[in-house]
C-alpha positions as CSV (number, residue, x, y, z in Angstrom):
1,X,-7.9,20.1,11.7
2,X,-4.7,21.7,10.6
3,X,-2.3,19.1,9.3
4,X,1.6,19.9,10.1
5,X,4.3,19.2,7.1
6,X,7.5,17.9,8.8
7,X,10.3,17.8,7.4
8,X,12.7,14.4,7.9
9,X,15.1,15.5,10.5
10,X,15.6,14.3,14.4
11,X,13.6,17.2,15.4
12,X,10.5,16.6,13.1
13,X,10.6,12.4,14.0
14,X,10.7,13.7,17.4
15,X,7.0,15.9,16.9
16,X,5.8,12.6,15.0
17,X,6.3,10.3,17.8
18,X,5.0,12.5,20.3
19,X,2.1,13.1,18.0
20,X,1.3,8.8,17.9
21,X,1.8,8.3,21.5
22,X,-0.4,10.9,22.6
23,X,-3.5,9.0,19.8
24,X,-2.7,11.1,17.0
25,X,-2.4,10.5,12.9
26,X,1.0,10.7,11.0
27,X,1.7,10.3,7.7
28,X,5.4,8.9,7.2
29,X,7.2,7.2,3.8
30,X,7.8,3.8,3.9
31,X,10.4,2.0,0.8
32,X,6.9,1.1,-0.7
33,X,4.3,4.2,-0.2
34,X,3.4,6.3,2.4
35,X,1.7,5.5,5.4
36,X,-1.0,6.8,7.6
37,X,0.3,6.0,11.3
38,X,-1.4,5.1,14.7
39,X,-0.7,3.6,18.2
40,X,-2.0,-0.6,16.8
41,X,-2.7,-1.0,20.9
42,X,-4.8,1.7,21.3
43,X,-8.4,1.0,19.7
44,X,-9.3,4.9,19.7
45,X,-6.4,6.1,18.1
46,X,-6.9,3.3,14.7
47,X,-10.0,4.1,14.6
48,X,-9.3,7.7,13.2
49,X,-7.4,6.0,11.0
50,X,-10.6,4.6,9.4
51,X,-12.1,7.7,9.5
52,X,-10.0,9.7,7.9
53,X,-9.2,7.4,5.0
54,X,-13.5,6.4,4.7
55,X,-11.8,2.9,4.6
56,X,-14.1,0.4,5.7
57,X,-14.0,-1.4,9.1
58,X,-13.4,-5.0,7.4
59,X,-10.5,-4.3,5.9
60,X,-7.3,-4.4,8.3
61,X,-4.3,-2.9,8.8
62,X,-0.6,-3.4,8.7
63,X,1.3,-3.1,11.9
64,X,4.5,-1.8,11.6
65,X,7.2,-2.5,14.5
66,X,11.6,-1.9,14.8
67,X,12.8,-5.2,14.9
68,X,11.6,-9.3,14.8
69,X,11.4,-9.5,18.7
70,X,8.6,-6.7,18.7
71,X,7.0,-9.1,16.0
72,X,6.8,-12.0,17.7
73,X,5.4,-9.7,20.8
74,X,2.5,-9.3,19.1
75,X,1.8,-12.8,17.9
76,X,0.1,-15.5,20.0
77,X,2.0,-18.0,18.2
78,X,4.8,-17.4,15.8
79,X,5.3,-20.5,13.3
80,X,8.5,-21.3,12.0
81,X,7.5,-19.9,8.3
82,X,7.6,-16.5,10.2
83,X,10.7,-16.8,11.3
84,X,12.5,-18.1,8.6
85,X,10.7,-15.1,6.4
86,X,11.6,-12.8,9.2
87,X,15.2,-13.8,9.4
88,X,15.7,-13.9,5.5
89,X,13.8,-10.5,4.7
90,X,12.9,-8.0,7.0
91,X,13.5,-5.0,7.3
92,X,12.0,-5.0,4.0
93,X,8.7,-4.7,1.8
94,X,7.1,-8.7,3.5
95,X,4.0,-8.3,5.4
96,X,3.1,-11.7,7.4
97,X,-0.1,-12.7,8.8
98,X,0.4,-14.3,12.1
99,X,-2.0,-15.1,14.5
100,X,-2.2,-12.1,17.2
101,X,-2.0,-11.1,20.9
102,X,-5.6,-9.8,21.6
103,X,-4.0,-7.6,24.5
104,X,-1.3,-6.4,21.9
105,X,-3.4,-5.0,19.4
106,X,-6.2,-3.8,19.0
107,X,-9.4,-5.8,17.5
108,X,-10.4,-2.9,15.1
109,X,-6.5,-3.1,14.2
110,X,-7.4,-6.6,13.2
111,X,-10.9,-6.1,11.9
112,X,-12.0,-7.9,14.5
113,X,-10.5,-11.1,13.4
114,X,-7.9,-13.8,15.2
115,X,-4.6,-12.7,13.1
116,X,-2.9,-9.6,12.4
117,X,-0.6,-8.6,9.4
118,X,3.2,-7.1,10.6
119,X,5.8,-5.5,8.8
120,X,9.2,-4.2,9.5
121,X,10.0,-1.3,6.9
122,X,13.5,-1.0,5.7
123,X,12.7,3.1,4.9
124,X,15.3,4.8,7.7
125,X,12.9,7.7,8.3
126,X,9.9,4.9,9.0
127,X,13.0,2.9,11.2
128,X,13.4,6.0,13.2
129,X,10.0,7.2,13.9
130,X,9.4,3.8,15.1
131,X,12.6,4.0,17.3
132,X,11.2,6.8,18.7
133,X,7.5,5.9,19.2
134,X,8.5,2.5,21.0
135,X,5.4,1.2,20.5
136,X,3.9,-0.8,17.5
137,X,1.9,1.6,14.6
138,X,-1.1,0.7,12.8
139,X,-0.4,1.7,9.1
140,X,-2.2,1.8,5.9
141,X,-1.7,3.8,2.8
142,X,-2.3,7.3,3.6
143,X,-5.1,8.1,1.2
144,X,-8.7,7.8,0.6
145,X,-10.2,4.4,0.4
146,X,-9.5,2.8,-2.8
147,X,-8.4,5.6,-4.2
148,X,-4.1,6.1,-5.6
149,X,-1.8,5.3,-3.0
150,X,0.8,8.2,-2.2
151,X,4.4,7.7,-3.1
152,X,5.0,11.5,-2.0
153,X,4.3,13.9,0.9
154,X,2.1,15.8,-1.9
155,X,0.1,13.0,-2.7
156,X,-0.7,12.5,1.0
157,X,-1.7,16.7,1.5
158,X,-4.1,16.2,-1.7
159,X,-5.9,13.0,0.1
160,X,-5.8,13.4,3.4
161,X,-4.5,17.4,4.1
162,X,-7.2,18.4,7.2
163,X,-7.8,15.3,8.1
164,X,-5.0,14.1,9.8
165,X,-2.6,15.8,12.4
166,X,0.9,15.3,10.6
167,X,2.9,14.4,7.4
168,X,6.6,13.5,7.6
169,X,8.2,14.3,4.7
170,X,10.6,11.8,3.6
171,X,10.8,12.4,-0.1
172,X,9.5,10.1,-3.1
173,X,9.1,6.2,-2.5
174,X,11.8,3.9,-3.5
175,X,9.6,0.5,-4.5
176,X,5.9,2.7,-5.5
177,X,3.9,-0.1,-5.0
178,X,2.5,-1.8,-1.5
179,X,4.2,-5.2,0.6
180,X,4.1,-8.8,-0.4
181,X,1.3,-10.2,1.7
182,X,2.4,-14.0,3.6
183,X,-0.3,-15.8,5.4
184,X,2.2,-18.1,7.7
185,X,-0.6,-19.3,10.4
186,X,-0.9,-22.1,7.5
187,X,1.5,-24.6,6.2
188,X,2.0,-24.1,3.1
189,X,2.0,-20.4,3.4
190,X,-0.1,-18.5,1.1
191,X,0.7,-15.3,-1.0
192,X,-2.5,-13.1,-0.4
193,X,-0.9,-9.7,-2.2
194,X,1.5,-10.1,-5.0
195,X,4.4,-7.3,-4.3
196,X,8.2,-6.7,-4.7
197,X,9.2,-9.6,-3.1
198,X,8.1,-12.3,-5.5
199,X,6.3,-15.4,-4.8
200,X,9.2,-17.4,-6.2
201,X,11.5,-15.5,-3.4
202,X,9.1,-17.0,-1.1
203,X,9.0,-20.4,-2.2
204,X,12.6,-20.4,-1.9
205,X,12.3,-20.4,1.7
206,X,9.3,-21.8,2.8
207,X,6.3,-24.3,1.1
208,X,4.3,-21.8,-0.1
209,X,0.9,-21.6,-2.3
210,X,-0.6,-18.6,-4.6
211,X,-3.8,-17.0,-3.6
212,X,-4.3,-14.5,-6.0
213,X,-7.4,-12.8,-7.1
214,X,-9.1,-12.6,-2.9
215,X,-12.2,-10.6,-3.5
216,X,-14.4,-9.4,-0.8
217,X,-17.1,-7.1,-0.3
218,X,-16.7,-4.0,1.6
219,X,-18.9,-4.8,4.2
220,X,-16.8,-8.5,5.2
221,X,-13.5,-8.5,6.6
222,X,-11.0,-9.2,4.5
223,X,-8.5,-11.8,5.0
224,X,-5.7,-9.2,4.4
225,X,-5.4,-5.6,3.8
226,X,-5.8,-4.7,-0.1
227,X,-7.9,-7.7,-1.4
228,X,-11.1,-5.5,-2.3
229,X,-12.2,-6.1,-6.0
230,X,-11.0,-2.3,-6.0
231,X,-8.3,-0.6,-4.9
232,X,-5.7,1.8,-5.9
233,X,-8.0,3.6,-8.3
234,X,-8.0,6.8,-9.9
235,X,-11.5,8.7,-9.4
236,X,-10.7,8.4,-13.5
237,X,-12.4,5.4,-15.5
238,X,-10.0,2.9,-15.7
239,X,-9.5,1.0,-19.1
240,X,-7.3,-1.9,-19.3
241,X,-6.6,-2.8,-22.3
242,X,-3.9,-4.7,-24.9
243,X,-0.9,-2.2,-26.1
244,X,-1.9,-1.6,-29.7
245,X,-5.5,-0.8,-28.9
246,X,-4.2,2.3,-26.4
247,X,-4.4,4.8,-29.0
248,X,-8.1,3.8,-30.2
249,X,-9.6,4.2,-26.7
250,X,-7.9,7.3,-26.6
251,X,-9.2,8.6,-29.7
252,X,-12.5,6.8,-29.2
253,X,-12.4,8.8,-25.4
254,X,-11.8,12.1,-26.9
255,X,-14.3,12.0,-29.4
256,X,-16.7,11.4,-26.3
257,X,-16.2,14.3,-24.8
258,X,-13.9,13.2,-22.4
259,X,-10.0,13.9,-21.1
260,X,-8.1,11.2,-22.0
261,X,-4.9,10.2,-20.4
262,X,-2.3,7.2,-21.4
263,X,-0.5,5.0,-19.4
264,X,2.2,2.8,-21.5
265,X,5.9,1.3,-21.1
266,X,8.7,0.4,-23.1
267,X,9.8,1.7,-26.3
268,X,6.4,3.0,-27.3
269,X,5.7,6.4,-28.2
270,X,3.5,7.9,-25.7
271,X,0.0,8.7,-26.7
272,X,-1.4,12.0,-26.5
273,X,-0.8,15.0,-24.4
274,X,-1.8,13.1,-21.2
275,X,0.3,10.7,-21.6
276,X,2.5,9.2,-19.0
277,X,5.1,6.3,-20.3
278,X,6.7,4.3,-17.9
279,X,9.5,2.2,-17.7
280,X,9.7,-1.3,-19.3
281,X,10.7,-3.3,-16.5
282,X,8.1,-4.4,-13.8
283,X,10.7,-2.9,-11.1
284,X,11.0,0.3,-12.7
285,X,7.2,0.3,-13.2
286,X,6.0,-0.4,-10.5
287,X,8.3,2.5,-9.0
288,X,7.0,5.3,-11.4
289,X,2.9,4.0,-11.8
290,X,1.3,5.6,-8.8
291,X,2.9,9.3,-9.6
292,X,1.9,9.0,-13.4
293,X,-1.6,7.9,-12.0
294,X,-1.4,10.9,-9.9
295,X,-0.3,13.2,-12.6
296,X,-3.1,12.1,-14.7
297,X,-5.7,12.5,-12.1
298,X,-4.1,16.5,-11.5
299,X,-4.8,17.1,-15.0
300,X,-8.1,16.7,-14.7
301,X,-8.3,13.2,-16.8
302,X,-12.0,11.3,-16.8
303,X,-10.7,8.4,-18.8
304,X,-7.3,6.6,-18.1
305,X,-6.4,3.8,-20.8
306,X,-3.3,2.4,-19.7
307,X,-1.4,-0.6,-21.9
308,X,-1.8,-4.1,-20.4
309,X,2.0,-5.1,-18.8
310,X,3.3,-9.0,-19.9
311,X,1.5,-12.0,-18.9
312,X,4.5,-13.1,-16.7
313,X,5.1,-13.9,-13.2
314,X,7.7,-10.7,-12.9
315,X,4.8,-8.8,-13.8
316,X,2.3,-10.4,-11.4
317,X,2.2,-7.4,-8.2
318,X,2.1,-4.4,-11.3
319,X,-0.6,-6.6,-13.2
320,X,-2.7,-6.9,-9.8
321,X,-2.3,-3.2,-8.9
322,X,-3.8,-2.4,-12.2
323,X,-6.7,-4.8,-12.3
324,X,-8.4,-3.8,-9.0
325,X,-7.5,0.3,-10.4
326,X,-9.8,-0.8,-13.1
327,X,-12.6,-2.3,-11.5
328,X,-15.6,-1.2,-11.5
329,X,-16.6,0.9,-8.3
């Protein structure tokens, strides 16, 4: 398959949307990363989704729609959690999980399960391919399963270039890191993905209860997308590990034979001549640590230590990103 690079103009979002209707794959920026696009109601087009990715067919996907009313159209009951959430932050980077509309979307959408997870991005070039489409797309990460999420057009060519039908290029990714996952078909509602909107935001609106740390097996469904042990990985070994002991494993790395790259933040002197360091605030972090990732993996790094972030709730969406990158395959 030849994959087309569009660029972000009417013309381009025009191809794209004829490209979904028709059962195709898009790749499109979101504020968060990008996303690997298909028609949600039509169970052949998400499947190439899975296949394109290797994802497995437990793990669901994230339906993307324009505005709240094609939310609630695809929800077979729509609690009042949702809507409060819905009023108070969408368009923006807020997943919920509602229960669905079997005739709305499809069951491998859903993993064959009774719910489904919807978004409304705030990203104008996502806003207007969805405009365009009129109809509600199926979107993961557009990358290899478990592997680095994209945060550009060029990460999304180095995963997935020949195996999907489009990328829309929208530039670099605003937030760099994936949605705040709600379960609202329970009261209280329960954080199932840390993310930029922070569980405290949450709780400010609606009774709400942490569920971090969801594990499942590849071969179970998932009770929302990215709660596999691991995700977001480099194809490097990952080593997590506290700030002072960065340069050690490093060293220790190098004198193994192996390519060792650095990941720290703050004030800190970077480490080596792979070394990527990142801002000091989990905002700003989170923003710049999928690039740096993918840097790292282009230099042809086996080892990646990367500096444990702060022990604090701020922190909590960068600190699970970079525990499932580190998990064991």
């Amino acid at each position: 398959m030849r994959t087309e690079r569009l660029a972000a103009d009417a013309a381009s979002i025009a191809r794209a949307a004829e490209i979904l209707r028709r059962g195709g794959l898009v790749a499109f920026p979101t504020e968060t990363v990008y996303g690997l696009g298909a028609r949600a109601d039509d169970a052949r087009a998400a499947r190439g989704i899975f296949e394109a990715k290797g994802r497995p067919p437990g793990n669901p996907l994230i339906v993307h729609v324009p505005d709240v009313a094609s939310a609630r159209a695809l929800a077979d009951s729509w609690p009042p959690d949702a809507e409060r959430l819905a009023q108070a932050m969408w368009p923006g980077p807020l997943t919920l999980i509602v229960a669905r509309r079997a005739d709305r979307v499809a069951d491998v959408v859903a993993a064959g399960g009774p719910t489904v997870a919807i978004r409304i991005p705030v990203h104008p070039v996502a806003r207007a391919l969805l405009d365009a489409v009129g109809l509600p797309i199926a979107a993961p990460s557009a990358n290899r399963s478990t592997e680095i999420s994209p945060t550009t057009a060029e990460h999304v060519e180095k995963s997935l270039g020949g195996r999907i039908d489009a990328i829309l290029d929208g530039g670099p990714t605003a937030v760099g890191i994936e949605s705040t996952i709600v379960d609202v078909t329970r009261s209280p509602a329960r954080v199932l993905r840390p993310g930029h909107v922070t569980a405290e935001a949450i709780a400010a609106l609606v009774p709400v209860q942490a569920a971090a740390g969801l594990i499942t097996a590849p071969a179970e469904r998932a009770p929302s997308p990215g709660t596999h042990a691991r995700h977001y990985a480099p194809r490097a070994q990952v080593a997590l590990v506290p700030a002072q002991a960065v340069r050690g494993e490093v060293d220790r790395a190098a004198q193994a034979g192996s390519r060792a790259g650095a990941v720290e933040h703050g004030s800190r002197t970077a480490t080596g001549p792979h070394a990527e360091l990142l801002p000091g605030d989990p905002a700003g972090y989170a923003a710049a640590l999928y690039a740096a990732l993918h840097r790292l993996e282009d230099a042809g790094c086996d080892v990646i230590v990367i500096a444990a972030v702060p022990e604090d709730p701020a922190w909590d969406a960068v600190r699970d990103r970079l525990t499932r990158a580190s998990a064991a395959p």
